[in-house]
C-alpha positions as CSV (number, residue, x, y, z in Angstrom):
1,X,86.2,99.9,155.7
2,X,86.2,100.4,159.3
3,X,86.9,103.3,161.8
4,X,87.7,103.2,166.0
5,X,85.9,105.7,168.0
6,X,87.1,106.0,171.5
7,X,86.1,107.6,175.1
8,X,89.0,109.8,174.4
9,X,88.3,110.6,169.9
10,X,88.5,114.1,169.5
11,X,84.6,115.1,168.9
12,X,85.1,116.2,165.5
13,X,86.6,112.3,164.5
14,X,83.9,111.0,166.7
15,X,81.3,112.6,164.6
16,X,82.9,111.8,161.4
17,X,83.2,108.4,161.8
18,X,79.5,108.3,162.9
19,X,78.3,110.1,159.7
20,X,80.1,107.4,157.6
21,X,78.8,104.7,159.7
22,X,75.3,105.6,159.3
23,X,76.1,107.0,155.8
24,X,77.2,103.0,155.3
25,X,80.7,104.5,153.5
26,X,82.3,102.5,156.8
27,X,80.9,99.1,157.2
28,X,82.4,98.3,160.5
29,X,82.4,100.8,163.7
30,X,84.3,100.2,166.6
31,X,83.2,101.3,169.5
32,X,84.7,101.0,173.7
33,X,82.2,100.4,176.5
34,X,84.0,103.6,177.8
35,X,82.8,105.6,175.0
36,X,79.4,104.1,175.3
37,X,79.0,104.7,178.8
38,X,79.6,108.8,178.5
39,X,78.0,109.5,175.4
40,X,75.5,106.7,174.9
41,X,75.1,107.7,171.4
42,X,72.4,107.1,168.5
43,X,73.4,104.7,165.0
44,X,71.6,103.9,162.6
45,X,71.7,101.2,160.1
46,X,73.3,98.2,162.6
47,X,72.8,94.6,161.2
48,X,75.3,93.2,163.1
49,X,76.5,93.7,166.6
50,X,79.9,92.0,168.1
51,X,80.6,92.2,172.0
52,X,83.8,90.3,172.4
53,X,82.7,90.7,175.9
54,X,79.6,91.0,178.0
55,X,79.3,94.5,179.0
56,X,80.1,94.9,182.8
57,X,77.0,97.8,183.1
58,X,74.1,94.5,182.7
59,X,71.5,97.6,181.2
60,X,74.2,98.2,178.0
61,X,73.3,94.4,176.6
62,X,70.0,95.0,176.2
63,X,70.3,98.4,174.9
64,X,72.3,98.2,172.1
65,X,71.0,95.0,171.4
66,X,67.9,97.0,170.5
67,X,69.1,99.4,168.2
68,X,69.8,96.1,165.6
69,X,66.5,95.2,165.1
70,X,65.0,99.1,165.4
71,X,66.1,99.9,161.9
72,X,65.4,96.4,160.2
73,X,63.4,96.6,157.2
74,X,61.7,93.4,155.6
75,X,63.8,93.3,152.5
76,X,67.4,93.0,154.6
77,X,68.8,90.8,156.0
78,X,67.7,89.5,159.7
79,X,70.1,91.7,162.2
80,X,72.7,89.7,164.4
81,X,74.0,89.6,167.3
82,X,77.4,87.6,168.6
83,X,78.6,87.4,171.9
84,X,82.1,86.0,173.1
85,X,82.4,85.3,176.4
86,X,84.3,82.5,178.6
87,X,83.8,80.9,182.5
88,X,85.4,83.8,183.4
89,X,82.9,86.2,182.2
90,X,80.7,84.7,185.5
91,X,80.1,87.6,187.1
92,X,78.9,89.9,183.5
93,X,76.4,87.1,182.2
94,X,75.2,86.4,186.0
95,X,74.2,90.4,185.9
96,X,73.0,90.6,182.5
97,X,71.0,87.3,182.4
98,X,70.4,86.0,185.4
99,X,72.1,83.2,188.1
100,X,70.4,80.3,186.4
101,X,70.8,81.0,182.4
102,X,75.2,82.0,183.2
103,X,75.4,78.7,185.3
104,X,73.7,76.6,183.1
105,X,75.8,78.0,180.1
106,X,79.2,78.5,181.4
107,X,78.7,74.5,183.0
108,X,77.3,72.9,179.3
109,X,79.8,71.0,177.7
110,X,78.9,71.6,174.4
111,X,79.3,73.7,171.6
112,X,76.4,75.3,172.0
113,X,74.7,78.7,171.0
114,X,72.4,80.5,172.9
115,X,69.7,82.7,171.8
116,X,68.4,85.7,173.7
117,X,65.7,87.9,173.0
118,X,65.9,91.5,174.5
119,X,62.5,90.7,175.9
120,X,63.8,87.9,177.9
121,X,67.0,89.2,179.4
C-alpha cells in the first residue's frame, strides 16, 4: 500500500519503490525533504501531494507542486495538494509565499483554506 524512501534507502530500494509508485502497485510514497534535496527525482502519476510541513528550501513548494498537475489527464480526478503548517511555520510560508500572504494567514482566525496556484507563489 505504501513504501518510505529515505536520503539514506539503499539505491536498489529507492528504485524499487519508485517503479511501484509510478507502476501504481503502491498508492502512497513517502518521501523526506532530505531525500528530495540530493536526488531531486522524477514520479509520475501524483494526484495527491501531502507536506505536513512547508519545505524549508522556498523553490521545493513550487516544484513538486508541479509535478501533480503535469501528468493530469481529463478523465481523473483533479490533482491535490494539502499543506499543514502552524504559526510556527513563520519563517517557511514567509519564504515560500511572501511576508503579506504568511501574515495574513497565520493571523486569520478562522478555519480557513487557502488556495495557491504555482503561478502565484
Amino acid at each position: 500500500f505504501y513504501s518510505f524512501t529515505l536520503r539514506y534507502s539503499s539505491i536498489s530500494k529507492i528504485n524499487k519503490n519508485k517503479k511501484l509508485f509510478n507502476q501504481g502497485k503502491k498508492c502512497i510514497l513517502v518521501i523526506t525533504e532530505r531525500y528530495y534535496f540530493y536526488t531531486r527525482p522524477k514520479f509520475k502519476n501524483v494526484r495527491y501531494l501531502v507536506f505536513y510541513q512547508i519545505p524549508f528550501n522556498p523553490q521545493f513548494y513550487p516544484e513538486l507542486i508541479s509535478i501533480t498537475s503535469s501528468d493530469c489527464d481529463q478523465n481523473s480526478t483533479k490533482p491535490l495538494s494539502i499543506s499543514l503548517f502552524s504559526k510556527y511555520d513563520l519563517l517557511r510560508l514567509t519564504n515560500t509565499i511572501g511576508a503579506n500572504k504568511s501574515k495574513m494567514i497565520v493571523n486569520n482566525k478562522l478555519k480557513t483554506k487557502f488556495i495557491f496556484r504555482p503561478s502565484t507563489l
